[in-house]
Backbone bond lengths (Angstrom), bond angles and torsions (degrees), N, CA, C in turn:
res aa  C-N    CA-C-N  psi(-1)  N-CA   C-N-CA  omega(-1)  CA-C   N-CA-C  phi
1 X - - - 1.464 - - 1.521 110.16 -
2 X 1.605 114.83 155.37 1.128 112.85 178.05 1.844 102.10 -99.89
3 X 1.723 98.15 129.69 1.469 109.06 171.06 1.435 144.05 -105.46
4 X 0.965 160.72 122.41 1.588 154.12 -162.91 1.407 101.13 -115.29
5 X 1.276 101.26 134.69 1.438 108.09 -170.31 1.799 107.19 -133.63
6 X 1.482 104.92 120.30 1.717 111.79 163.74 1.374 110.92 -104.51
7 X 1.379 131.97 142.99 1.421 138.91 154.27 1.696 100.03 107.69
8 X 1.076 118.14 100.98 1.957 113.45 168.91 1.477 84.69 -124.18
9 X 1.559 102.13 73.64 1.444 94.96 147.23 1.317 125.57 -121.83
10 X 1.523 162.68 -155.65 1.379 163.69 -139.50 2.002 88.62 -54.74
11 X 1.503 102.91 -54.77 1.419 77.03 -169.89 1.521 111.17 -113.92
12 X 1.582 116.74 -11.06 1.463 108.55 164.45 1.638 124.58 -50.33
13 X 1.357 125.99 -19.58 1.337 115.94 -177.33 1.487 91.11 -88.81
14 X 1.159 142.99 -60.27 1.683 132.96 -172.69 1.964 97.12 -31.33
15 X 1.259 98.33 -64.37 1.519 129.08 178.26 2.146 100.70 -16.76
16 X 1.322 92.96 -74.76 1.736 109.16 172.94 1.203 130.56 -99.44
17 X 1.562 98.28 3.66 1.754 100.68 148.27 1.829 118.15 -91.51
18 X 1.286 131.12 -9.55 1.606 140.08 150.41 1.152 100.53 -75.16
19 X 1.375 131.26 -72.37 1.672 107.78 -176.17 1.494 116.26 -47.82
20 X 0.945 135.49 -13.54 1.789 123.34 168.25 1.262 108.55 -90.70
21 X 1.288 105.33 -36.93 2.020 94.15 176.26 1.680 124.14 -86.43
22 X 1.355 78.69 13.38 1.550 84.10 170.89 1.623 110.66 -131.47
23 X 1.155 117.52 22.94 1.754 144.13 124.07 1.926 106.38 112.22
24 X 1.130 94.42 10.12 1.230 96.14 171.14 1.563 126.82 -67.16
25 X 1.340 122.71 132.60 1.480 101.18 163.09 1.487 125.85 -72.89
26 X 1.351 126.58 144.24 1.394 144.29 169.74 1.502 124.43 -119.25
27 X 1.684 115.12 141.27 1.054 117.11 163.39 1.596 124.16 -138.03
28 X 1.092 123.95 117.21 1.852 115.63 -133.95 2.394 85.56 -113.82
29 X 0.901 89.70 174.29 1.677 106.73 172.01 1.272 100.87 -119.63
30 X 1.069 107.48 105.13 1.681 142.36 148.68 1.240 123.19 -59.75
31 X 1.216 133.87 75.21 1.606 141.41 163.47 1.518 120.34 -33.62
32 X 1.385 94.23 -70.86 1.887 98.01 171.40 1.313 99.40 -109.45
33 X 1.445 107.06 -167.75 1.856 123.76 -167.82 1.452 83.38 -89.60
34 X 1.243 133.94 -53.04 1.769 125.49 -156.36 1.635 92.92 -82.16
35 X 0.754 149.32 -67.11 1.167 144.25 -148.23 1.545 109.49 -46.61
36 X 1.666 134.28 -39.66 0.677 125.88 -175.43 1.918 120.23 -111.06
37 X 1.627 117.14 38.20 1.048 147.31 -163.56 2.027 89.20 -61.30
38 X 0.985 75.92 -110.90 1.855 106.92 173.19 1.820 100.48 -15.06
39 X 0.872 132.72 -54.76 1.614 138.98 164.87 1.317 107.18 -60.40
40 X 1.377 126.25 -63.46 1.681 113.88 -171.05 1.665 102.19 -55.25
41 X 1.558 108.94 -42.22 1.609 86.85 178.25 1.330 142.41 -51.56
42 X 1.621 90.15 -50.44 1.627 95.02 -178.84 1.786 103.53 -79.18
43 X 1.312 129.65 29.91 1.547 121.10 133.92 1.336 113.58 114.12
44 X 1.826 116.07 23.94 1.503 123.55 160.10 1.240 98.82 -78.61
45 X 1.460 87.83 175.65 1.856 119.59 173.96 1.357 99.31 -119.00
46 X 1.242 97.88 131.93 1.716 119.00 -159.76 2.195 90.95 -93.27
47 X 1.157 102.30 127.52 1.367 102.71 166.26 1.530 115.76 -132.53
48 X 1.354 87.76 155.76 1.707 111.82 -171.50 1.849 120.14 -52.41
49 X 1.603 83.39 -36.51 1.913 84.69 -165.57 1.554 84.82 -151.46
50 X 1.865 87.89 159.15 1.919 88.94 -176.26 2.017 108.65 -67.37
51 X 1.261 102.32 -16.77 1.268 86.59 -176.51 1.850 124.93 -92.88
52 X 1.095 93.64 10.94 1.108 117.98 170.04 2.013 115.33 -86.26
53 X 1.308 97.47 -51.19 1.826 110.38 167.00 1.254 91.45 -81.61
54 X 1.660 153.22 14.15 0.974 110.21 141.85 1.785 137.31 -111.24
55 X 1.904 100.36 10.75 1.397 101.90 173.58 1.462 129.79 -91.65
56 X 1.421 106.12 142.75 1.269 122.96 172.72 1.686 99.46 81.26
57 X 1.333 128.24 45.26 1.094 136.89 178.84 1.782 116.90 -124.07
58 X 1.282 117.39 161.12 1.369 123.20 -164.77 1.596 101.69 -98.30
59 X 0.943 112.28 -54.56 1.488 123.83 159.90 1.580 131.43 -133.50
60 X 0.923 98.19 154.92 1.362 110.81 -163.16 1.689 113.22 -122.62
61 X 1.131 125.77 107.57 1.890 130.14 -167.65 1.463 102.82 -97.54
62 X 1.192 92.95 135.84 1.307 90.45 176.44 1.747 102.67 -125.59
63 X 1.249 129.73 147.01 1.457 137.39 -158.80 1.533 112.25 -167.70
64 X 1.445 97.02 67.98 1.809 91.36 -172.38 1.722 91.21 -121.00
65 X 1.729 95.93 -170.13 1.718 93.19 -167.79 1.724 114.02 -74.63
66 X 1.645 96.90 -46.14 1.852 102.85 -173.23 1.431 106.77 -127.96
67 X 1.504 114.60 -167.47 1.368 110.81 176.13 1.075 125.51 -80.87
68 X 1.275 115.22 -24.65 1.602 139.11 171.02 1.744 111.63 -39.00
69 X 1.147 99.95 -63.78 1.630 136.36 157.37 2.056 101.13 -27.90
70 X 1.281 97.86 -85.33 1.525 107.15 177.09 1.672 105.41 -61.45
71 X 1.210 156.86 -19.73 1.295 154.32 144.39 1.590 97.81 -42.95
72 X 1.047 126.72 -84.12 1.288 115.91 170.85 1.518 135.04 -13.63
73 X 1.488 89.90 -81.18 1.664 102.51 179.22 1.997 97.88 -35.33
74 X 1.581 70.09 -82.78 1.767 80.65 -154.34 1.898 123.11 -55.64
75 X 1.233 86.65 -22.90 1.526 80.97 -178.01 1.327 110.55 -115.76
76 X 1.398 157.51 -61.28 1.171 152.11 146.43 1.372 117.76 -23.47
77 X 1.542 131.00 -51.15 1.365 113.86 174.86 1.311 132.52 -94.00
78 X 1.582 83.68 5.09 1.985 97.38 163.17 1.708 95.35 92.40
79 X 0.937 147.53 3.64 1.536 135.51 167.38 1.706 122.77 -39.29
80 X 1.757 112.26 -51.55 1.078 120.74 168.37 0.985 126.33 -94.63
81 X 1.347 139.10 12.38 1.989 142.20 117.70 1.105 114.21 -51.88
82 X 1.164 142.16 -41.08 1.584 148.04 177.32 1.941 105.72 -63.35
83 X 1.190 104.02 -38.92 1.133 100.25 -178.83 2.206 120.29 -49.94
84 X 1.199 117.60 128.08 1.331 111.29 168.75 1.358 114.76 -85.85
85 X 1.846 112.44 156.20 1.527 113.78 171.64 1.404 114.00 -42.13
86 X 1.641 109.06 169.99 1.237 137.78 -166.33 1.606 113.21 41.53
87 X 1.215 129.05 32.17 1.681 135.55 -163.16 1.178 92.48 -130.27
88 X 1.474 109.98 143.81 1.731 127.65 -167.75 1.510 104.35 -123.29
89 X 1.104 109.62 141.00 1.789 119.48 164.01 1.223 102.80 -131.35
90 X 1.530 79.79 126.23 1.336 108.88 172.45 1.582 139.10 -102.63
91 X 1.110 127.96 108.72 1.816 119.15 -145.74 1.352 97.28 -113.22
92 X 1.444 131.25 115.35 1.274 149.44 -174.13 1.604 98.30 -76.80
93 X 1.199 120.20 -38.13 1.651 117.44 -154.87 1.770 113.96 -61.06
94 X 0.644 128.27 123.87 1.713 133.90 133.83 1.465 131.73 -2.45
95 X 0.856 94.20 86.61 2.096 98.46 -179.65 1.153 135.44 174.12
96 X 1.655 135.41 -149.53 0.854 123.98 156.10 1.695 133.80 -1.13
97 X 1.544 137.90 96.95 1.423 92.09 163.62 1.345 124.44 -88.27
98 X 1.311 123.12 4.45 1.797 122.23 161.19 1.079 116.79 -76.04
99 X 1.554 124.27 11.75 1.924 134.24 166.81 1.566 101.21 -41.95
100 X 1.745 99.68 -64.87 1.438 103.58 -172.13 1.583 137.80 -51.17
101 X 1.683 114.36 -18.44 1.232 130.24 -165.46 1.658 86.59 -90.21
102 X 1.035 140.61 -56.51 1.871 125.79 163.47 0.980 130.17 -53.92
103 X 1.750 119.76 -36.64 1.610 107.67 154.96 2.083 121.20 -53.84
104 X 1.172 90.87 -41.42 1.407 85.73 171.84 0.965 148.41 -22.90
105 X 1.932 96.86 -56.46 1.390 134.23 174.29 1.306 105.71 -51.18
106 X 1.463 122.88 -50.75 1.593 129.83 -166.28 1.362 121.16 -100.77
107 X 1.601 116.56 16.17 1.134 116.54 179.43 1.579 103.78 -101.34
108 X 1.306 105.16 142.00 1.793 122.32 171.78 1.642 100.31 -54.10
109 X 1.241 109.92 163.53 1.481 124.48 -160.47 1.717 86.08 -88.70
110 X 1.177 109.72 150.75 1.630 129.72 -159.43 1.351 133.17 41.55
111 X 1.666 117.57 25.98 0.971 100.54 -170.06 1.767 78.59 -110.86
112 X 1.452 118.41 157.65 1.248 132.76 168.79 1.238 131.56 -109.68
113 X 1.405 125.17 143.95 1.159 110.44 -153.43 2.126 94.51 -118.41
114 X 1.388 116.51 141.99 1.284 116.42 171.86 1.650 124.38 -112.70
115 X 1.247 131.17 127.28 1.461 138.26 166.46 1.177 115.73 -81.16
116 X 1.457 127.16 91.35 1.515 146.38 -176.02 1.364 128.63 -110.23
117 X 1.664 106.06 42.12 1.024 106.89 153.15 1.390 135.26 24.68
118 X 1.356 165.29 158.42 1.503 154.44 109.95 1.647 112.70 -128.43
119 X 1.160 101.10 136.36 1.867 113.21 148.28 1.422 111.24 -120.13
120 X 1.502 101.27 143.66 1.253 113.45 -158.85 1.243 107.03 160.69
121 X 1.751 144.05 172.64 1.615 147.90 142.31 1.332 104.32 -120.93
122 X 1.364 106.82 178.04 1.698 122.78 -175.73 1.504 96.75 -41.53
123 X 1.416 135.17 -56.66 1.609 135.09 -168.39 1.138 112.43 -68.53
124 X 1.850 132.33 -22.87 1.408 110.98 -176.69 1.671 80.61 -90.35
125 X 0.900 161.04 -36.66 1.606 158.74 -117.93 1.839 94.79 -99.76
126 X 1.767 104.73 -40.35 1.719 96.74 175.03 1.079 105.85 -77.43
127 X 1.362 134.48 -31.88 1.629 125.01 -168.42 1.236 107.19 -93.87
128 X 1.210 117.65 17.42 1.977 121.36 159.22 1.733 100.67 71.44
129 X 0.952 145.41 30.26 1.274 156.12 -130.14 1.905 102.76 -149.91
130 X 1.455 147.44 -5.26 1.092 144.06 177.71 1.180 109.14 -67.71
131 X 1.425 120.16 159.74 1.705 124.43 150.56 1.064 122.43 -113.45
132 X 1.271 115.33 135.68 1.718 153.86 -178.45 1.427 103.71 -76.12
133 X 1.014 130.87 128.74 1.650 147.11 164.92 1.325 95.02 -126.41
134 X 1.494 122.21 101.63 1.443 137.71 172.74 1.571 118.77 -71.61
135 X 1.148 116.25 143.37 1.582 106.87 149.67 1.242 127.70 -143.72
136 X 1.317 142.37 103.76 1.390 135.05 -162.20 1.329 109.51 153.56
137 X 1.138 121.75 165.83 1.448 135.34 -160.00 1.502 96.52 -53.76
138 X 1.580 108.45 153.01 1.338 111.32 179.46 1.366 109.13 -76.67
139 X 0.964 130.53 -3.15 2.334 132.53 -164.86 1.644 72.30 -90.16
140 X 1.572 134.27 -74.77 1.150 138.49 -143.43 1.665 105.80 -66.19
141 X 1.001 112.57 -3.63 1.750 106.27 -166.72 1.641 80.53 -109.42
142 X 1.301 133.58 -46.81 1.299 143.07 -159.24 1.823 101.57 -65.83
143 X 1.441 108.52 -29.78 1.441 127.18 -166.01 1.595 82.53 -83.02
144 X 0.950 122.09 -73.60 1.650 127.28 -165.14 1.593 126.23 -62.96
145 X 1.765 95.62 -13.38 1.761 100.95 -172.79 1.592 106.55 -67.46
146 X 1.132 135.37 -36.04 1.841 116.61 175.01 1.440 107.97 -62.96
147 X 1.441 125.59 -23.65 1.026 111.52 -171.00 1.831 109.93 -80.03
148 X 1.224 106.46 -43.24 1.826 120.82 165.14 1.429 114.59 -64.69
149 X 1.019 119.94 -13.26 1.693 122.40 169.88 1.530 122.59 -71.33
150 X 1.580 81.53 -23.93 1.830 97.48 167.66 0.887 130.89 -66.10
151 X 1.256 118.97 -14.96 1.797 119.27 -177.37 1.530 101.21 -155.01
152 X 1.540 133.36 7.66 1.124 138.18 176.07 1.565 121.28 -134.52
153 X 1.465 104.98 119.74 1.521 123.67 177.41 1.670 124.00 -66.01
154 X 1.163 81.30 -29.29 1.972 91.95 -178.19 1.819 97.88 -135.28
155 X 1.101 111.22 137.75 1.103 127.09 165.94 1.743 117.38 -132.14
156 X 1.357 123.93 93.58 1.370 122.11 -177.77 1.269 124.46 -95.48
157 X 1.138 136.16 93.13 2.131 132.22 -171.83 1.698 95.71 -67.40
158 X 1.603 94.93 116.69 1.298 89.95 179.33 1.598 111.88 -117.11
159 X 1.381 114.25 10.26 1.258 109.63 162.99 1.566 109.89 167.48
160 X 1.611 124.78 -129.48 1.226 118.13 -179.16 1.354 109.81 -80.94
161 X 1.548 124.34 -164.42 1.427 131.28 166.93 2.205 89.42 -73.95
162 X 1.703 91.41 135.66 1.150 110.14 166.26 1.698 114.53 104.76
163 X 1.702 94.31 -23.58 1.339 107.97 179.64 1.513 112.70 -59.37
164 X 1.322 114.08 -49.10 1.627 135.31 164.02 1.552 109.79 -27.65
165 X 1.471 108.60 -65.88 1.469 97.75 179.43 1.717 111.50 -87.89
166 X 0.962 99.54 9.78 1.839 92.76 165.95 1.665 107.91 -79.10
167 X 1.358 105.38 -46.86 1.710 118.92 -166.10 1.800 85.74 -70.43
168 X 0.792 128.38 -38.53 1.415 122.94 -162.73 1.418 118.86 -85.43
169 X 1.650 90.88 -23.99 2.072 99.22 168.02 1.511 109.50 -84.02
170 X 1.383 83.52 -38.17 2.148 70.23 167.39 1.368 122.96 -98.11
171 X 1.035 125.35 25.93 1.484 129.62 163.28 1.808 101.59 -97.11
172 X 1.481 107.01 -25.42 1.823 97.94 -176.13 1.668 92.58 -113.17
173 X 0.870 126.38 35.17 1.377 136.39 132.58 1.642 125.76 -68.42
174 X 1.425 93.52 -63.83 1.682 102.49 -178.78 1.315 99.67 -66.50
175 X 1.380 132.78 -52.38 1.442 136.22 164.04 1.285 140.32 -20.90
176 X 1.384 100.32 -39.33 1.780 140.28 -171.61 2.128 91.45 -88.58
177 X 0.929 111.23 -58.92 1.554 119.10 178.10 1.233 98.42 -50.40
178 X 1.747 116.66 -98.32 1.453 107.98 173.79 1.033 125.20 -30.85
179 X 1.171 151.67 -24.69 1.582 135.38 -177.51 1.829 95.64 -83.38
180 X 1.549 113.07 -21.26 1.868 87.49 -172.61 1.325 88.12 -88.60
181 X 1.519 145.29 -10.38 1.272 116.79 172.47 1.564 129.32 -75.31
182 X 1.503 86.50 -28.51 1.773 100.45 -179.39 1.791 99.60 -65.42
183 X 0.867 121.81 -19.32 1.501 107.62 175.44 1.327 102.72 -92.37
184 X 1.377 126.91 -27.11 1.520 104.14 -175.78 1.133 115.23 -75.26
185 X 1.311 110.79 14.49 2.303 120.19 -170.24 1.783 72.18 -97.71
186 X 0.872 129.26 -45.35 1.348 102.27 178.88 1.375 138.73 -88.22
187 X 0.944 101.30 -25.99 1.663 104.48 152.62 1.565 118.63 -40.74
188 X 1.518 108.12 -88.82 1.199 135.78 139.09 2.074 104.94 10.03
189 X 0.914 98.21 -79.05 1.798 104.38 -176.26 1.145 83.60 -55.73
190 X 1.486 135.05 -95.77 1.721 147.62 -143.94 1.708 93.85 -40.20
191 X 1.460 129.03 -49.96 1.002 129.52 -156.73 1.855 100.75 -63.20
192 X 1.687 110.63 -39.24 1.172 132.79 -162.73 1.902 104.49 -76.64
193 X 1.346 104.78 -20.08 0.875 120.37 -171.87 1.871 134.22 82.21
194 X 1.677 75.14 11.40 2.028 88.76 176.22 1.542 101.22 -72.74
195 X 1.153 115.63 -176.16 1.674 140.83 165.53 1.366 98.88 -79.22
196 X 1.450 124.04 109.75 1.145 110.68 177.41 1.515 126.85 -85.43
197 X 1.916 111.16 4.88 1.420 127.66 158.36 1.390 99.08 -55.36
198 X 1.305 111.42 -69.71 1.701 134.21 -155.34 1.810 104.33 -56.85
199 X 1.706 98.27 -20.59 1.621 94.79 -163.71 1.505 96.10 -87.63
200 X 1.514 120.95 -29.64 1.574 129.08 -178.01 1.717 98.54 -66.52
201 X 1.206 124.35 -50.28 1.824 123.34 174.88 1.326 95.32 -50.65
202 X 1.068 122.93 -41.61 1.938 104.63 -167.67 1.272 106.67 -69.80
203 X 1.517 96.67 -51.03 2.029 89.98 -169.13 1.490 115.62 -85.41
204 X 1.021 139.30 2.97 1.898 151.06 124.43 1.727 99.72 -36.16
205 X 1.114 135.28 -53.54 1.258 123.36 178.92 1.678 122.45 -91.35
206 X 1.458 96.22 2.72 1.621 97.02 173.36 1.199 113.70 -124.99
207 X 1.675 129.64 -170.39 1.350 144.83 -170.28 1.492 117.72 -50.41
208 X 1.688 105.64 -13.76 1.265 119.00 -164.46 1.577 108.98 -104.37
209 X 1.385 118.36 2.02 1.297 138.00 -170.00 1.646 100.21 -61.96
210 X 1.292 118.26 143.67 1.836 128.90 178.57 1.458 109.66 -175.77
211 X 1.683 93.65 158.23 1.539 84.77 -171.48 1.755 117.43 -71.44
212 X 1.707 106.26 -15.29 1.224 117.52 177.24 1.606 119.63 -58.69
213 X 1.063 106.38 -29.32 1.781 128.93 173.30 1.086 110.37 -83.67
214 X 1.183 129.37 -31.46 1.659 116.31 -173.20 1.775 112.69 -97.78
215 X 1.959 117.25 19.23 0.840 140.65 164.10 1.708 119.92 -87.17
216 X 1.349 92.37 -14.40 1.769 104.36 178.88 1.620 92.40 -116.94
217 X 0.999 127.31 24.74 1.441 114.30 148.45 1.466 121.51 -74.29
218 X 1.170 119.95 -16.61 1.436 103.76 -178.05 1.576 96.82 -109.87
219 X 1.385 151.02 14.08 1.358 157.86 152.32 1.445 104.55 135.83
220 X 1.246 109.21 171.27 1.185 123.05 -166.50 1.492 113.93 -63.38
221 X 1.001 127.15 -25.28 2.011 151.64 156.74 2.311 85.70 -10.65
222 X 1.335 108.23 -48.87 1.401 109.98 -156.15 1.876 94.70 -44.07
223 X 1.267 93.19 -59.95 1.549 100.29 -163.50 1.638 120.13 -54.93
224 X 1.498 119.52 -33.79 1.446 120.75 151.71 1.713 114.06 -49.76
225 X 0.921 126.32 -77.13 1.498 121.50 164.20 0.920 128.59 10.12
226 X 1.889 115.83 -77.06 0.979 134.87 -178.97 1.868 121.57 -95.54
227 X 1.337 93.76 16.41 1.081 91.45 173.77 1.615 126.13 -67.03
228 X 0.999 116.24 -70.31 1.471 131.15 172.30 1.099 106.19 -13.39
229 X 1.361 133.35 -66.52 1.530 140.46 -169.07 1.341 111.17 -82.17
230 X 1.233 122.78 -20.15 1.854 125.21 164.49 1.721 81.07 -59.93
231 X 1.298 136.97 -97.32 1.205 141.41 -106.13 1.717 81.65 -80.48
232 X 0.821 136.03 -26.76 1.596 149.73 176.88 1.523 88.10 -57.91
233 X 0.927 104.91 -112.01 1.650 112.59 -160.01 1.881 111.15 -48.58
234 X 1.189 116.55 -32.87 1.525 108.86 152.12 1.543 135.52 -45.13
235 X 1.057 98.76 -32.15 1.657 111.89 -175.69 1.671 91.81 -103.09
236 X 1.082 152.72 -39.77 1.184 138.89 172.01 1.482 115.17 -46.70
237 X 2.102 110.53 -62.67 1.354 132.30 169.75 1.660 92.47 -31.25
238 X 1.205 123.30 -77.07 1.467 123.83 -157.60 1.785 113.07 -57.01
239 X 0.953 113.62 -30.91 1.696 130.79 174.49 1.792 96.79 -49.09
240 X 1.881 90.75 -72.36 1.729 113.02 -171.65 1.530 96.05 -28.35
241 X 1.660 110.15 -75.33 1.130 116.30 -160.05 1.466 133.65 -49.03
242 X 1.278 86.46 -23.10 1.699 94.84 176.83 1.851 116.05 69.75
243 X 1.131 82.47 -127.77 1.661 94.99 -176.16 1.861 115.93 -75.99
244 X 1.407 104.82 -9.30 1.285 120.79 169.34 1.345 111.20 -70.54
245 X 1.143 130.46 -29.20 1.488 145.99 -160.48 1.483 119.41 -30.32
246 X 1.548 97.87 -21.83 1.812 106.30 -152.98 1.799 103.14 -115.78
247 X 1.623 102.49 22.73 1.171 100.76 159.05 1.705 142.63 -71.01
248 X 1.122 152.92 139.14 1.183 128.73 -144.35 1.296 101.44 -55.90
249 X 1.191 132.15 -62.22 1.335 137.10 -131.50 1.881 111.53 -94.31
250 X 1.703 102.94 0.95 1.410 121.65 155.33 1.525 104.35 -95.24
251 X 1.536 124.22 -37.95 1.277 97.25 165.25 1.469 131.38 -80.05
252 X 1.018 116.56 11.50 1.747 115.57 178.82 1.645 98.68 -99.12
253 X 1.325 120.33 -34.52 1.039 114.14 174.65 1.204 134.71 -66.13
254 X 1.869 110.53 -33.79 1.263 140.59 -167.73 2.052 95.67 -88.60
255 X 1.173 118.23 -43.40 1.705 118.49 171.31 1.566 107.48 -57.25
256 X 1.415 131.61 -25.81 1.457 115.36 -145.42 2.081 72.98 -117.16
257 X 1.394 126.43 -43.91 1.859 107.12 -165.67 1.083 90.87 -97.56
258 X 1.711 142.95 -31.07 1.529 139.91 -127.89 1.710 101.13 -80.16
C-alpha cells in the first residue's frame, strides 16, 4: 500500500519504520534533516510539508502530540485537502473525541477519516505488539488494517469515530491512578525505611504486581517521563466527561495529574 506519514516523533518513527518492513511504500514529512534520519534509511521519501506526504496516497497516519498539532497538519497546512477519494486518515493521537466531527467538515468528499486509538511505548510499537482502540466505519478500519498490522497485535473497533479516544481516555485514567499509587509504594517504603528498589521487586512478585509498578522498576525517573502526557490526557478525559467528571476513579486520577 501506498502510505503518508505525519509525526516521527518518540513513537512515529518505530510507527514508519514497521510500515516499511512490512513492505509497504512510505513517504513521511520531515520537519528538520535529523528528525527524519532512521526512516529515510530504511527507504521513505522525505517530504517538505504534510500535504505533500499526503498526495496520491492510500492512507495517511497521523501521530503527532495534541490536537492543536493535528489542526495544523491537516487542516491549515492543507494535508487533508490533498488527500484523494476512497483514502483514509488515520489519527493515532489522544484527545478530543469531538476532534473528528471538524475534521469532517474539511475533508474532500470520499475520503474517510479513522480514530485509532493505541496503548503501547516505543518497545511494544518495534515488536509489532500495541493495541488499537478503533473508531470509524468498519470499510475504513478494514481499508487501514494491513497498514496497523504493522506495528499492532490487537486491533479492536469499538464503535463510532471518537469512540477510540473515549476507550483510550478511560483506559489512561485508570493508568493515571495507578501510576500515583505505584509511586506512593515508594515513598511509603523510603519513608519506612525499606529500599524502595527492593520494595518495587517484592510487589512485581506479589498480589500487588501491575503494569503501572513495573514502570518504577528502573527508579522513580519513570514518573517524570511520563508525566507530560498523564496531565495531557487527564485533563482532556476530565473536559470529555463533562458533568460525569466527579466519578471516583476521574477523581483519583484528576487529584494526583489535575
Amino acid at each position: 500500500m501506498k502510505v503518508g506519514w505525519i509525526g516521527l516523533g518518540q513513537i512515529g518513527v518505530p510507527m514508519a519504520l514497521r510500515i516499511l518492513q512490512s513492505g509497504h511504500d512510505l513517504k513521511a514529512f520531515v520537519r528538520k534533516p535529523a528528525e527524519g534520519e532512521d526512516v529515510r534509511a530504511a527507504g521513505a521519501i522525505a517530504c517538505g510539508s504534510g500535504a505533500e506526504a499526503a498526495i496520491d496516497v492510500d492512507i495517511l497516519g497521523v501521530c503527532l502530540f495534541d490536537d492543536h498539532q493535528i489542526h495544523q497538519a491537516l487542516i491549515l497546512d492543507g494535508a487533508l485537502a490533498a488527500m484523494r477519494a476512497d483514502s483514509v486518515v488515520m489519527v493515532h493521537t489522544t484527545g478530543d473525541p469531538e476532534l473528528f466531527g471538524r475534521l469532517s467538515a474539511h475533508a474532500p468528499a470520499g475520503v474517510r477519516l479513522l480514530d485509532v486509538a493505541f496503548s503501547g511505548d516505543r518497545d511494544a510499537v518495534l515488536a509489532g505488539r500495541i493495541a488499537v482502540m478503533a473508531g470509524g466505519e468498519a470499510q475504513a478500519l478494514a481499508a487501514a488494517r494491513p497498514v496497523l498490522e504493522s506495528y499492532a497485535s490487537r486491533i479492536l473497533h469499538v464503535g463510532a469515530l471518537g469512540d477510540g479516544r473515549r476507550a483510550k481516555l478511560l483506559n489512561n485514567l485508570l493508568f493515571a491512578a495507578q501510576m500515583s499509587l505505584a509511586a506512593e509504594v515508594r515513598i511509603q517504603a523510603d519513608h519506612w525505611g525499606l529500599d524502595p528498589d527492593l520494595t518495587v521487586q517484592a510487589v512485581m512478585t506479589s498480589s500487588g504486581a501491575s503494569y503501572a509498578m513495573s514502570r518504577f522498576q528502573g527508579g522513580a525517573a519513570a514518573l517524570e517521563r511520563i508525566k507530560p502526557y498523564l496531565d495531557k490526557d487527564v485533563a482532556m478525559a476530565c473536559a470529555a466527561l463533562g458533568d460525569d467528571h466527579r466519578l471516583p476513579l476521574t477523581l483519583a486520577a484528576a487529584g494526583a495529574w489535575g
